[in-house]
C-alpha positions as CSV (number, residue, x, y, z in Angstrom):
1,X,-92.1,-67.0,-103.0
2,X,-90.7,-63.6,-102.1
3,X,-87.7,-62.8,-100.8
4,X,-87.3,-62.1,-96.7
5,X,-85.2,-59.2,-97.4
6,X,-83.8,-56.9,-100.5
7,X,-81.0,-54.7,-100.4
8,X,-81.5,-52.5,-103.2
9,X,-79.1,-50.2,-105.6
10,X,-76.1,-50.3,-103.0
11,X,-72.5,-50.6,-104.0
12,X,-72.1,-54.5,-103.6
13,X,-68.4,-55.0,-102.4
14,X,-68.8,-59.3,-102.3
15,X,-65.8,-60.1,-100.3
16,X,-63.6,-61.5,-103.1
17,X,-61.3,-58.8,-103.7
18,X,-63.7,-58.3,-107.2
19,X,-64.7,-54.9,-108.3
20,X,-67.2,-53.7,-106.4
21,X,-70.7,-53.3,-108.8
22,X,-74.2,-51.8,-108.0
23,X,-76.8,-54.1,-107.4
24,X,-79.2,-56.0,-105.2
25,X,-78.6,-58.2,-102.5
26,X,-81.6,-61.1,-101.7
27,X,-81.6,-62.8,-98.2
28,X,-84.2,-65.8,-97.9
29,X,-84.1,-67.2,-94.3
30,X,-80.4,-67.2,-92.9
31,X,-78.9,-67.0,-96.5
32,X,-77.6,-65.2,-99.7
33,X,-80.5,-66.1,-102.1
34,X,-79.7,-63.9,-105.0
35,X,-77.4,-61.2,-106.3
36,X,-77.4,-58.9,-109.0
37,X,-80.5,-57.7,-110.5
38,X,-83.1,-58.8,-108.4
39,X,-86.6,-59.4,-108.9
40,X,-89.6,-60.3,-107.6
41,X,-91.2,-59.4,-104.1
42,X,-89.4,-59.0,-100.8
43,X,-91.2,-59.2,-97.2
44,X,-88.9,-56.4,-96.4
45,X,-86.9,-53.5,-98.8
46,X,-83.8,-51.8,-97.9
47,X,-82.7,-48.5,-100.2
48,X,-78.9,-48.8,-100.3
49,X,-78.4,-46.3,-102.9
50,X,-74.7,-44.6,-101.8
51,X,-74.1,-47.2,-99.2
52,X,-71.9,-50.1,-99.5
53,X,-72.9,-53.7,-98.7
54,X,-70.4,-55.9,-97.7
55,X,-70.1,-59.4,-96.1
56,X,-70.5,-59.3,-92.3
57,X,-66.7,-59.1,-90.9
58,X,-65.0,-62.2,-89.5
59,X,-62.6,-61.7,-86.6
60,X,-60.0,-64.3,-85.8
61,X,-58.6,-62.7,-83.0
62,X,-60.5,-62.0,-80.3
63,X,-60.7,-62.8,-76.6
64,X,-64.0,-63.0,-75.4
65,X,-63.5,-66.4,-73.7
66,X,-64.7,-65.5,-70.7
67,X,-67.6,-62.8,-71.6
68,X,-68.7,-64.9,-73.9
69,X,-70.3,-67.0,-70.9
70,X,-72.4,-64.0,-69.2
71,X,-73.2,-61.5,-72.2
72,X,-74.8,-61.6,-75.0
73,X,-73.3,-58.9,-76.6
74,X,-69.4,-59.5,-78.1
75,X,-68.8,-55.6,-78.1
76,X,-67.1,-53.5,-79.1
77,X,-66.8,-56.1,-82.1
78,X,-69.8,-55.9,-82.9
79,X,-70.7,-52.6,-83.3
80,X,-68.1,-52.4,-86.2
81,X,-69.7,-54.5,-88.7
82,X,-68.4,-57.8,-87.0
83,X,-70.5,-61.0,-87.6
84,X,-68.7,-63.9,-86.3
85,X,-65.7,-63.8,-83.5
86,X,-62.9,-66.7,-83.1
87,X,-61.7,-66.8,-79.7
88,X,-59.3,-69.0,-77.4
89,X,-56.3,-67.1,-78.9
90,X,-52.5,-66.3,-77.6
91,X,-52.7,-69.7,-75.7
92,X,-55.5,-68.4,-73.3
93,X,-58.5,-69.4,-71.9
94,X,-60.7,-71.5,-69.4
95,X,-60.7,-75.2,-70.7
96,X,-60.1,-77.6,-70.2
97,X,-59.2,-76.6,-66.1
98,X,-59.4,-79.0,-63.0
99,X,-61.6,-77.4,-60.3
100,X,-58.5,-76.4,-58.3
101,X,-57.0,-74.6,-61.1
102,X,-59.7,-71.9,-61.8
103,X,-57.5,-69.0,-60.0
104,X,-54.8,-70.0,-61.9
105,X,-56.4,-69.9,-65.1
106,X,-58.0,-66.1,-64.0
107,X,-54.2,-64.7,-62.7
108,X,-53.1,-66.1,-66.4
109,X,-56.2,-64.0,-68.6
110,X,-56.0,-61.2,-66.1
111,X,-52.3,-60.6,-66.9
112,X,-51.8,-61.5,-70.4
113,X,-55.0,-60.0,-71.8
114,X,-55.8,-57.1,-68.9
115,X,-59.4,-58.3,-67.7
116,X,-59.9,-57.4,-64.6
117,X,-59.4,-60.8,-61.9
118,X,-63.3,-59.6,-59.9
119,X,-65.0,-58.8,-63.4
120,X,-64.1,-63.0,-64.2
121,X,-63.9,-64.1,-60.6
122,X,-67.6,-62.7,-60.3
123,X,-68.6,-63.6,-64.0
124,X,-67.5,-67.2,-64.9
125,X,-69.9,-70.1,-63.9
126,X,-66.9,-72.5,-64.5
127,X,-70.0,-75.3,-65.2
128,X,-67.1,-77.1,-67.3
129,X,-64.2,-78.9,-66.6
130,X,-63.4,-80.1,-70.8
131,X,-63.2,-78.2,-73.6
132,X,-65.9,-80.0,-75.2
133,X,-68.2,-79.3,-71.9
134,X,-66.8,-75.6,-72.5
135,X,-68.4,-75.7,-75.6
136,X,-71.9,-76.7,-74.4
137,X,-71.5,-73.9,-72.2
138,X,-71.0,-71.5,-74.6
139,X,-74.0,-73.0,-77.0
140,X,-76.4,-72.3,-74.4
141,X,-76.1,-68.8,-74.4
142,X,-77.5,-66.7,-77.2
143,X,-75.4,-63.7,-78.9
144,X,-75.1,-60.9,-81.2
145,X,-72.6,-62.6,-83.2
146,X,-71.4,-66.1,-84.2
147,X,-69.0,-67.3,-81.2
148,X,-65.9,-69.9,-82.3
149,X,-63.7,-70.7,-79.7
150,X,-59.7,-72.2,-80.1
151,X,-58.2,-74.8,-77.7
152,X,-55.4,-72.1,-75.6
153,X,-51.8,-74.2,-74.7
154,X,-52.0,-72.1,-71.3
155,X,-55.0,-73.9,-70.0
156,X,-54.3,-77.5,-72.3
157,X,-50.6,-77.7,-70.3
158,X,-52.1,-76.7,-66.5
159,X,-54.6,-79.4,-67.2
160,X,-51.9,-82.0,-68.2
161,X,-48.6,-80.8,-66.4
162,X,-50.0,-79.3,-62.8
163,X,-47.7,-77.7,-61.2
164,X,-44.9,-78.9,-63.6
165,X,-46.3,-77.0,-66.6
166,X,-47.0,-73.8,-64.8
167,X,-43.4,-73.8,-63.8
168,X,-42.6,-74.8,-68.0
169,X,-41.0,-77.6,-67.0
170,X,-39.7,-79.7,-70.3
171,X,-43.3,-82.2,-71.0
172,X,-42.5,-85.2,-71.2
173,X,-43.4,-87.8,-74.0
174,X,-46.4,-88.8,-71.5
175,X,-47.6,-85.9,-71.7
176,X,-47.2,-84.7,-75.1
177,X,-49.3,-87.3,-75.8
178,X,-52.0,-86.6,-73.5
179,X,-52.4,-83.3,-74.7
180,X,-52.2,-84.2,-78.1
181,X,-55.1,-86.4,-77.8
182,X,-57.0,-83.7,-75.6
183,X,-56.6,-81.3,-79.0
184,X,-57.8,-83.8,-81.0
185,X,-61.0,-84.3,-78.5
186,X,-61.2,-80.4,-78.2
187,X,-61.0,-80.0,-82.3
188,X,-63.5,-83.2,-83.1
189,X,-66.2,-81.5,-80.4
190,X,-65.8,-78.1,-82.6
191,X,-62.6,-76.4,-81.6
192,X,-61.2,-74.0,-84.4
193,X,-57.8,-75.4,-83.1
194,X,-55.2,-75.0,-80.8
195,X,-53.5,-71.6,-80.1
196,X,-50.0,-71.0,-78.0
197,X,-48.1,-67.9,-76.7
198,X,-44.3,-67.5,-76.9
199,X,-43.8,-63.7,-76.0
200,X,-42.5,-62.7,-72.9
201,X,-44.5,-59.9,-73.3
202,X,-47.1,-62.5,-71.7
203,X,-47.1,-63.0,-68.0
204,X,-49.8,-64.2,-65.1
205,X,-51.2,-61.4,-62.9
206,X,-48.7,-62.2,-60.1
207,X,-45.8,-61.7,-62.7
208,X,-44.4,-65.4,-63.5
209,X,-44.3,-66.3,-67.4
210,X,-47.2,-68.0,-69.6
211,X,-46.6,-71.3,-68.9
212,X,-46.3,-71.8,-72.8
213,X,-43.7,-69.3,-72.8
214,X,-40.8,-71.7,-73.6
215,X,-42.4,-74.9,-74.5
216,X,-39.6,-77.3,-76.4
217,X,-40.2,-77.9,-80.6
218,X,-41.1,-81.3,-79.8
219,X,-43.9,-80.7,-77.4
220,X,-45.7,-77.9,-80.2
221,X,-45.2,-80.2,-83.1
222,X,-46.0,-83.8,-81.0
223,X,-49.4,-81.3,-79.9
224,X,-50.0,-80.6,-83.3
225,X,-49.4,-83.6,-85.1
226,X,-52.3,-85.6,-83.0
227,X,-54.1,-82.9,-83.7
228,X,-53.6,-82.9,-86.9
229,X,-54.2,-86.4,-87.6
230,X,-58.1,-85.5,-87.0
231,X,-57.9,-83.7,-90.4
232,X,-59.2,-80.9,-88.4
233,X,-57.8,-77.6,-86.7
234,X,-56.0,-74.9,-87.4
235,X,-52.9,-73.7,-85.4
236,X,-52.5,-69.9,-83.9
237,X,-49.0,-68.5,-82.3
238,X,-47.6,-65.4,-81.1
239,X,-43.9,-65.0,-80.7
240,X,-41.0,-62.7,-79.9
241,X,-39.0,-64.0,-82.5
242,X,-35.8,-63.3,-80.8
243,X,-33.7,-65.4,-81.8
244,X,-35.7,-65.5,-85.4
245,X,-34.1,-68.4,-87.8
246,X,-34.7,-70.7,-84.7
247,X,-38.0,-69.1,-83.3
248,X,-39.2,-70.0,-87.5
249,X,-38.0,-73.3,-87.5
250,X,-40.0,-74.1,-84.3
251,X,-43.2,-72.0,-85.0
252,X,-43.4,-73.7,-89.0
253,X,-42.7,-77.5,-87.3
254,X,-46.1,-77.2,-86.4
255,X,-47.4,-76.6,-89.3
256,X,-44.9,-79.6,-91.2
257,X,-45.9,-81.7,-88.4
258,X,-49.9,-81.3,-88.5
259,X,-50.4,-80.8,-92.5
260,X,-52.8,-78.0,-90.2
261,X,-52.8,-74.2,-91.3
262,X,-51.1,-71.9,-89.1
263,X,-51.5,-68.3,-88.1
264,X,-48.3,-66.2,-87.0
265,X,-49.0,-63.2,-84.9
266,X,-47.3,-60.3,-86.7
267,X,-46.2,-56.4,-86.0
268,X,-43.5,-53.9,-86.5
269,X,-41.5,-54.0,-83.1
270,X,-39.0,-51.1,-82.1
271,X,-36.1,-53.1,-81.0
272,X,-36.0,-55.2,-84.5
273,X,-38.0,-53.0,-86.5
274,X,-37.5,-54.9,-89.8
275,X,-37.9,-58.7,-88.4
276,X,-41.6,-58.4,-89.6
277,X,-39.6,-58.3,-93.4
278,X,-38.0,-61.4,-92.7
279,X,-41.1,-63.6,-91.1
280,X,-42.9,-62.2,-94.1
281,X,-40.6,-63.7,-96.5
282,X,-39.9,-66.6,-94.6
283,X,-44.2,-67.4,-94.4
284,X,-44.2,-66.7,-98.3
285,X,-41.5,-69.9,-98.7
286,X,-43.3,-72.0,-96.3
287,X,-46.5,-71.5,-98.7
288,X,-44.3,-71.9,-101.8
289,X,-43.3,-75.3,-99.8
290,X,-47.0,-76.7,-99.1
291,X,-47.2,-75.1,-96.4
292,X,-50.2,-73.3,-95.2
293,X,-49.1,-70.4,-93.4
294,X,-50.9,-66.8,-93.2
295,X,-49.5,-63.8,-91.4
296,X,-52.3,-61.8,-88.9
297,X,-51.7,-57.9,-88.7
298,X,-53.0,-55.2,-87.8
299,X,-55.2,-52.7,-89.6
300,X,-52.9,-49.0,-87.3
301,X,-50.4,-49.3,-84.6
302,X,-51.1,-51.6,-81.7
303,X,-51.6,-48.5,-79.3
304,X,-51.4,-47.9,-75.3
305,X,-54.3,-45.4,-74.0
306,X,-52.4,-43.3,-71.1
307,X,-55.5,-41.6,-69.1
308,X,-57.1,-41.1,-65.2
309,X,-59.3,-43.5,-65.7
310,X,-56.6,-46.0,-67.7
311,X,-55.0,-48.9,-66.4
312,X,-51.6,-47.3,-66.9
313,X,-52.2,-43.7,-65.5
314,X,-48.8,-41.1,-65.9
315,X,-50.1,-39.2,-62.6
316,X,-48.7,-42.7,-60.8
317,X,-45.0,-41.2,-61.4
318,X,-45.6,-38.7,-58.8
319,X,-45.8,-39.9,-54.9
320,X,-48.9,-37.6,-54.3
321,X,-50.9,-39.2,-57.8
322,X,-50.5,-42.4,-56.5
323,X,-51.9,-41.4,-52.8
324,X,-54.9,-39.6,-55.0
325,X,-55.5,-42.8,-57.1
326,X,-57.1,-44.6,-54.2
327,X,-59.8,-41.4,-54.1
328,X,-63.4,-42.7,-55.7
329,X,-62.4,-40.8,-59.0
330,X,-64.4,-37.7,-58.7
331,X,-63.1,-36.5,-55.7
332,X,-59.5,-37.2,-57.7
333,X,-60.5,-35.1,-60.1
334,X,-61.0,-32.5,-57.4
335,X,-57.9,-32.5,-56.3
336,X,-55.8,-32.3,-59.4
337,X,-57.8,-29.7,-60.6
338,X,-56.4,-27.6,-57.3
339,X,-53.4,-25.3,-58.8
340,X,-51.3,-26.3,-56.1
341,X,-51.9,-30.0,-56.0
342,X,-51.7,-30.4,-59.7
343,X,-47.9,-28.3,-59.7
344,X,-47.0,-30.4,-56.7
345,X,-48.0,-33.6,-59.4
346,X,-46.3,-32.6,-62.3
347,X,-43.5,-31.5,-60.7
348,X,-43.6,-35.2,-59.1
349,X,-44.1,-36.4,-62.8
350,X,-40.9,-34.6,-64.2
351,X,-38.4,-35.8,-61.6
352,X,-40.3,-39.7,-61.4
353,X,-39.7,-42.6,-63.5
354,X,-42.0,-43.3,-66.3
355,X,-42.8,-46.2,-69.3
356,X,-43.1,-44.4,-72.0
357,X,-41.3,-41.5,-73.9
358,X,-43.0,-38.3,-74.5
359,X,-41.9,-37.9,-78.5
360,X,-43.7,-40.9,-78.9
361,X,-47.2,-39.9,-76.1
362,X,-49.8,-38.0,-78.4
363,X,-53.5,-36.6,-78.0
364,X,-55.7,-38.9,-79.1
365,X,-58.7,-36.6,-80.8
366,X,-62.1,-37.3,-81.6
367,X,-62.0,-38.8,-83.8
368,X,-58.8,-40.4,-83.1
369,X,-55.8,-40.0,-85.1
370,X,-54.0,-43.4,-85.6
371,X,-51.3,-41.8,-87.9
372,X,-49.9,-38.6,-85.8
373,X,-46.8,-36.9,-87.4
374,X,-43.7,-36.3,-85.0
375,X,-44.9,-32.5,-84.8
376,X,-48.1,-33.7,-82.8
377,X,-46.2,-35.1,-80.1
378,X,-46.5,-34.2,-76.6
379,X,-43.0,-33.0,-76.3
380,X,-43.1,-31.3,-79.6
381,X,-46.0,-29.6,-78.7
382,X,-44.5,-28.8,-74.8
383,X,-41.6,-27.5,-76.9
384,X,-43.5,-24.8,-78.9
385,X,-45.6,-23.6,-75.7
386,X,-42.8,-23.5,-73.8
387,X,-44.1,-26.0,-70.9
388,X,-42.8,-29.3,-69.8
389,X,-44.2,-32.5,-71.8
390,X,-45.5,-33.4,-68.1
391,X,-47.7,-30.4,-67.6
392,X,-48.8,-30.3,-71.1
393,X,-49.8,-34.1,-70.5
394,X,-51.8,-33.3,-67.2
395,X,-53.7,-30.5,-69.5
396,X,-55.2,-33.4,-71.9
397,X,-55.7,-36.0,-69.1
398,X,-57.7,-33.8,-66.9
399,X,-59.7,-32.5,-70.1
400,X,-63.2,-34.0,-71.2
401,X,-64.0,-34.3,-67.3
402,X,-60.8,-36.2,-66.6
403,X,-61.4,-38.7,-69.1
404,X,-59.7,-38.2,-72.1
405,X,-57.0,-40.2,-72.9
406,X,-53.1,-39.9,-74.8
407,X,-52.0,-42.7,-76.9
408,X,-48.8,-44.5,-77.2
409,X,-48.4,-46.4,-80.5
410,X,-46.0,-49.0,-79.1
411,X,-46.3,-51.8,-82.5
412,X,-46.5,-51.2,-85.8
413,X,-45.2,-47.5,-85.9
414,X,-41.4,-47.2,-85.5
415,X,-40.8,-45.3,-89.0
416,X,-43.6,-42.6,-87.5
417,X,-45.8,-43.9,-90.0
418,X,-47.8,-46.3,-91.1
419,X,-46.0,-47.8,-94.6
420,X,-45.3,-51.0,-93.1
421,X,-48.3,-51.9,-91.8
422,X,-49.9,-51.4,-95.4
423,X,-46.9,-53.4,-97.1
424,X,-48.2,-56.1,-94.3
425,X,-51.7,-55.6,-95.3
426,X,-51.0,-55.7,-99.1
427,X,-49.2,-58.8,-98.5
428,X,-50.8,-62.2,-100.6
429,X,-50.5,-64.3,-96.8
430,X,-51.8,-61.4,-94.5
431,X,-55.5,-61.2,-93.3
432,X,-56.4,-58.8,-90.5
433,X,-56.4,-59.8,-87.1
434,X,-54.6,-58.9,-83.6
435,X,-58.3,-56.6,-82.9
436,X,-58.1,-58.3,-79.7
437,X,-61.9,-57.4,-79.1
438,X,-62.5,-58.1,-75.7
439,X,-58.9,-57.8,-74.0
440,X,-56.6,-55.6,-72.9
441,X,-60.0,-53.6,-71.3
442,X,-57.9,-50.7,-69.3
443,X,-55.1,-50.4,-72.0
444,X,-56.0,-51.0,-75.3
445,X,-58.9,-50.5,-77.7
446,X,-58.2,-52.0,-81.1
447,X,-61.6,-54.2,-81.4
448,X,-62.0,-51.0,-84.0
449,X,-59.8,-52.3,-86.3
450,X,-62.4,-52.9,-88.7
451,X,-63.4,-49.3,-88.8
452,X,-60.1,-48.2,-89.3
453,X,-59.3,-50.2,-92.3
454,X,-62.6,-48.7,-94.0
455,X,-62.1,-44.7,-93.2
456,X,-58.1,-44.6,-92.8
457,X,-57.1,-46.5,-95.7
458,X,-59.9,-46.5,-98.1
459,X,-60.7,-43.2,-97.7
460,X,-58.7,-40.7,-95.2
461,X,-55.4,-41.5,-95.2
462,X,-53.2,-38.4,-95.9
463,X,-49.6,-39.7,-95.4
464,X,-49.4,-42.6,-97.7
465,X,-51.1,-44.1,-100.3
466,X,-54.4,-46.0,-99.5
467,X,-55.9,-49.2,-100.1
468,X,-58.3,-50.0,-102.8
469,X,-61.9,-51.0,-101.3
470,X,-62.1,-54.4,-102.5
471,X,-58.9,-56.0,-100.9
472,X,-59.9,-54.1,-97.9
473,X,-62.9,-55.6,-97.2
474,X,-61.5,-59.2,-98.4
475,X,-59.0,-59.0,-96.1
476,X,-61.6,-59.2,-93.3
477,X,-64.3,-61.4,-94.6
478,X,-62.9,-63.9,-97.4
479,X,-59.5,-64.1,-96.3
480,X,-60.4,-64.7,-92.3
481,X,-63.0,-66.7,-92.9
482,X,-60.8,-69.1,-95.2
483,X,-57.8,-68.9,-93.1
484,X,-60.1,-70.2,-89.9
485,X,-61.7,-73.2,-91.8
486,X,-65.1,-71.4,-92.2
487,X,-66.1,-71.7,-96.2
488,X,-69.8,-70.4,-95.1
489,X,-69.4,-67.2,-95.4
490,X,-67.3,-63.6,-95.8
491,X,-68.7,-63.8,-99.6
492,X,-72.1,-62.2,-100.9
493,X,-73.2,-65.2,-103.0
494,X,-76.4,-67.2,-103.2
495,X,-76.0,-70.1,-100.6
496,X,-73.6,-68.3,-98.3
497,X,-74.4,-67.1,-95.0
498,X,-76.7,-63.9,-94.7
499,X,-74.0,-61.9,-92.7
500,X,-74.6,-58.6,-94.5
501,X,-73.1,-55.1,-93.5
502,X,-75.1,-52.0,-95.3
503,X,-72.6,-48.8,-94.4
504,X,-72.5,-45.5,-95.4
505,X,-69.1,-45.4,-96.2
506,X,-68.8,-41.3,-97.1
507,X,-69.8,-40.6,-93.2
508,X,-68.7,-43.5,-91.7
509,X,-66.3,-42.5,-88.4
510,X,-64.6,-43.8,-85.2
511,X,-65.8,-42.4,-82.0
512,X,-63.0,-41.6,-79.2
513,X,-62.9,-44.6,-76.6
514,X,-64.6,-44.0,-73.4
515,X,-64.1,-46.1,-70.3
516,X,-67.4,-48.2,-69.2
517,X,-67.6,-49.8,-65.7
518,X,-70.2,-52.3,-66.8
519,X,-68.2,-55.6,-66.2
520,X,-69.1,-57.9,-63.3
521,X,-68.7,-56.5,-60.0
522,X,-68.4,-53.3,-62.0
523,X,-65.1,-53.9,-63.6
524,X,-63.8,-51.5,-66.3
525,X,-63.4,-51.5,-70.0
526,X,-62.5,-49.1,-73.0
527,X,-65.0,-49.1,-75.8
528,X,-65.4,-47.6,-79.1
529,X,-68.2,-47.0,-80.9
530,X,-68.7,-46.2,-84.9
531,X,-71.1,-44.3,-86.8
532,X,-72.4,-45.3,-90.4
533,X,-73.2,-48.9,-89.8
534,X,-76.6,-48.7,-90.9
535,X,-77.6,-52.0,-91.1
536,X,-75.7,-55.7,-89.8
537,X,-77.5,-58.9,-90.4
538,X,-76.6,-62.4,-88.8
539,X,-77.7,-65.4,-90.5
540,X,-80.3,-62.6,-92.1
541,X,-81.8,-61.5,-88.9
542,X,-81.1,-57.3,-88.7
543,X,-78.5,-57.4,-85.3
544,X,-77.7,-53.6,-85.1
545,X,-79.5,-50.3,-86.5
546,X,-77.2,-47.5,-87.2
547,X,-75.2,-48.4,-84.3
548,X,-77.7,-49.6,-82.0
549,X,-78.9,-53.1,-80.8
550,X,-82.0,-54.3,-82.1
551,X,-82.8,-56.8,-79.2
552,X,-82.0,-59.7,-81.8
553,X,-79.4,-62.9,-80.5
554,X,-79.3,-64.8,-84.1
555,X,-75.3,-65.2,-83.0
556,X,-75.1,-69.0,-82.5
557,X,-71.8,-71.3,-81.4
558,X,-69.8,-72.4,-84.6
559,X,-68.3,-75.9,-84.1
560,X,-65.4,-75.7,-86.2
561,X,-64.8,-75.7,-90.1
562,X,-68.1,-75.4,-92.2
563,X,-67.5,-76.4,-95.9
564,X,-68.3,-73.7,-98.9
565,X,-71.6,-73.8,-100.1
566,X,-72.6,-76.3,-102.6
């Protein structure tokens, strides 16, 4: 019988971290059939000569919890060679949620992950009251992608605890155990795990803390344990780490408690820029220990976008750009782009208080730049021209028709480089992660991390040494897809899953974000496009053409771990 599909004479990068080889790739139904040479007929014929082929790219850390339930499309994911998306992460989400509770549960995603409160007020059905029922949910809606969702602490302690847990009241054993056994549920029905936040970068919409935020050792590890007793799950924190040997001994008694891998959160922050040395070490003991403990990072910094259109918009220093902000934006524009209004602004701007400082505020191009030296600063550059940082800042915002955007690198980026983020990457415990596709829609765009890991460190980066091809692209198929439970794929070989990638890797290139408005009841989110995808497959059915959607929804709800291939 011939083949459904034959990707001919492209550079075959597998997903193990092996050389990369040129050959043929054979897809019979939804999987790998044969690799190598191939012969024989194929329904359909694909020239990849000076194209790679890779495994379709598994995210682990996305938030899509909520979109999920009314789109079919998980972008921008998906339009960087993303196959299969785990959600549910940071200790957010919808389920399990008592009917009363559903504002609660918006206010919490609306202010940890920046969705806007209408786009899920208007969008979420909230036809689910368990996580299992969550699940079904999800299952009856087709996608672009393979959708795995993660049990959140935010939503599992609400359910519980009422009012006591949003208040993070100290659990008590009663109900340690009933959330315990609501993990275990979740986990048995198809939950990747359970996931919990314990930054106090992380607050509700109104302002108060998670409600995981300071959750006692007893309650994660109790949590985890009858979790763990399932022999399923997998575990998912972020921290602050501030008071680090303690925060570690806490964060790992998870993992000691549940015999359940874990998944630490992990960036360069400012205020204890080498901390990230020092949880690296300490998850490379925990694995010498039995342990199974992995490290997500990201692939650049972990970047604010600063713009008209932005959730955080500099014009708000000034007392007249705030009165402008509530104009419909073109009339806005209008107005700034009067001489005397726009003085009267930035003279606002230089005497007002503002988040952010302008030595570390920079131009984001097209394409971006997600390595700028000091010298392409906004104050470095106000310094040479002889203006303040302030008016040279309300020159880029108001170019591009008032919707460019600057970029703060706030993680990952205090050296003014990126040499710690590839030491993280390089790292035996690391896999990619912290994309956050689908979150953080007026601030951040870093769903693109895929992109970047191709075209900055395989093949642009001028400031550093690179990163060879084949741990690149291991680090976002192999790796995830191990570290999440799912054997099935992230490897070209015959019996795994047909998630395929055919890029041309020479012209491959990040687009600038744009903002979009098409959320429900027109909410706003950045996206990011990518050119050189020329071909994704899921489960061997062709998803996107050189960027574009075919019209195909092979995507499909994963219930949990699915064991390698015999």
């Amino acid at each position: 019988m011939p083949h459904d599909l034959v990707i001919r004479g492209g550079t075959v990068v597998d997903g193990t971290g092996s050389a990369p080889f040129t050959g043929d790739v054979a897809v019979t139904a939804d999987r790998i059939s044969a690799l190598g040479k191939v012969e024989g007929r194929a329904r359909r014929t694909i020239d990849a000569d000076g194209a790679i082929v890779t495994p379709g790219f598994v995210d682990v850390h996305c938030h899509y919890d909520g979109q999920a339930t009314w789109d079919n499309q998980m972008v921008p994911s998906a339009w960087h060679g993303v196959t299969t998306v785990i959600m549910g992460n940071c200790g957010v989400g919808f389920a399990p949620v008592h009917e009363g509770d559903h504002q609660r549960l918006i206010e919490l995603m609306e202010g940890v992950e920046d969705i806007p409160g209408s786009a899920l007020h208007e969008g979420l059905e909230w036809d689910w009251e368990s996580f299992p029922e969550y699940l079904t949910a999800l299952e009856r809606r087709r996608h672009d992608v393979d959708v795995g969702a993660q049990l959140p602490h935010g939503a599992l302690r609400l359910y519980v605890m009422g009012e006591r847990g949003a208040a993070r009241e100290d659990a008590t054993a009663e109900d340690i155990e009933a959330m315990g056994r609501l993990a275990q549920e979740a986990v048995v029905a198809g939950a990747f795990g359970f996931t919990t936040s314990r930054t106090r970068n992380h607050r509700t919409s109104t302002g108060d803390w998670t409600p995981t935020l300071t959750a006692a050792a007893d309650e994660l590890a109790g949590i985890a344990s009858v979790m763990g007793s399932s022999g399923q799950g997998v575990l998912q924190v972020v921290s602050d780490f501030a008071q680090l040997d303690e925060e570690m001994s806490t964060v790992l008694g998870m993992a000691e408690a549940s015999g359940r891998p874990l998944s630490i959160s992990l960036a360069q922050n400012d205020y204890r820029p080498l901390d990230w040395q020092v949880i690296l070490k300490e998850i490379g003991a925990a694995n010498d220990r039995g342990l199974r403990v992995s490290a997500q990072v990201g692939s650049r910094p972990v970047g604010v976008l600063l713009g008209l259109q932005a959730t955080i918009d500099p014009t708000r220093a000034s007392e007249l750009g705030r009165e402008l902000a509530t104009l419909a934006f073109e009339e806005r524009l209008l107005r700034l782009r009067d001489p005397e209004v726009r003085a009267r602004v930035v003279t606002e701007m230089e005497s007002g208080r503002t988040a952010f400082r302008w030595d570390r505020v920079f131009v984001l191009g097209d394409p971006p730049d997600y390595e700028p030296t000091p010298e392409d600063s906004i104050a470095a550059m106000a310094a040479r021209s002889g203006a303040s940082p302030e008016a040279l800042a309300m020159e880029h915002l108001l170019a591009k028709e008032g919707r460019a955007f600057l970029y703060v690198p706030f993680l990952n980026y205090s050296d003014g480089n990126l040499d710690a983020v590839r030491t993280m990457l390089l790292d035996d415990h690391a896999v990619l992660g912290l994309g956050d596709g689908g979150a953080h829609v007026g601030t951040i765009c870093d769903g693109s991390f895929q992109t970047t890991m191709l075209t900055h460190w395989v093949r642009d980066r001028r400031r550093g040494e690179r990163l060879d091809l084949a741990t690149v692209v291991a680090k976002q198929t192999s790796m995830t897809a191990a570290m999440i439970g799912l054997g099935d794929r992230g490897v070209l070989r015959p019996g795994f899953k047909a998630d395929v990638n055919v890029i041309d890797l020479d012209h491959l290139a990040l687009r600038a974000p744009t903002m979009a408005f098409d959320l429900p009841a027109g909410g706003k989110r950045l996206l990011q496009r990518a050119d050189g995808y020329l071909h994704t497959f899921v489960s061997g059915v062709e998803t996107y053409t050189d960027g574009e959607h075919t019209g195909a929804l092979p995507g499909r709800l994963v219930r949990g771990a699915q064991p390698v291939p015999a």
